[in-house]
C-alpha positions as CSV (number, residue, x, y, z in Angstrom):
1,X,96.7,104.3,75.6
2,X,94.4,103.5,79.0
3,X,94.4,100.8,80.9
4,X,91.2,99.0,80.2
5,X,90.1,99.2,83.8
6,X,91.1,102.6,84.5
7,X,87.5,103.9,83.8
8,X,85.9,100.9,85.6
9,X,84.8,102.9,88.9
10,X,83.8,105.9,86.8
11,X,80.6,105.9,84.4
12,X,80.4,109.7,83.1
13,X,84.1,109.3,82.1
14,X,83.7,106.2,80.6
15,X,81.0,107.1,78.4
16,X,82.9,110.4,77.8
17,X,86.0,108.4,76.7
18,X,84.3,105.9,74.5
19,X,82.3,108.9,72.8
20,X,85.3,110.6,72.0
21,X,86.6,107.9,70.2
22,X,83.7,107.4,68.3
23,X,84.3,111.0,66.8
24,X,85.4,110.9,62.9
25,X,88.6,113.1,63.0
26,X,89.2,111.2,66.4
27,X,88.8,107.8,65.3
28,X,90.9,108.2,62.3
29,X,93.9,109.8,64.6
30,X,94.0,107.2,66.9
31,X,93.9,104.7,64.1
32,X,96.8,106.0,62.3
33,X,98.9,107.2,65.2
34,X,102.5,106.5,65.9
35,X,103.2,104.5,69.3
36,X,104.9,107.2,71.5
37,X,107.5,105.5,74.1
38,X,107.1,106.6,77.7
């Protein structure tokens, strides 16, 4: 997961990021993924 303010300072890859996520096979990944420990 990001850190909401990572992107902050960075448009393109904001809009990138949040685009992405929008994306159907994408959305439904993050949604059922399993928390990985780091």
């Amino acid at each position: 997961k990001i850190d909401d303010q990572a992107l902050e300072k960075h448009a393109t890859l904001k809009k990138n990021h949040e685009a992405v996520k929008k994306l159907p096979n994408i959305a439904a990944y993050l949604a059922n993924r399993k928390e990985t420990a780091f």
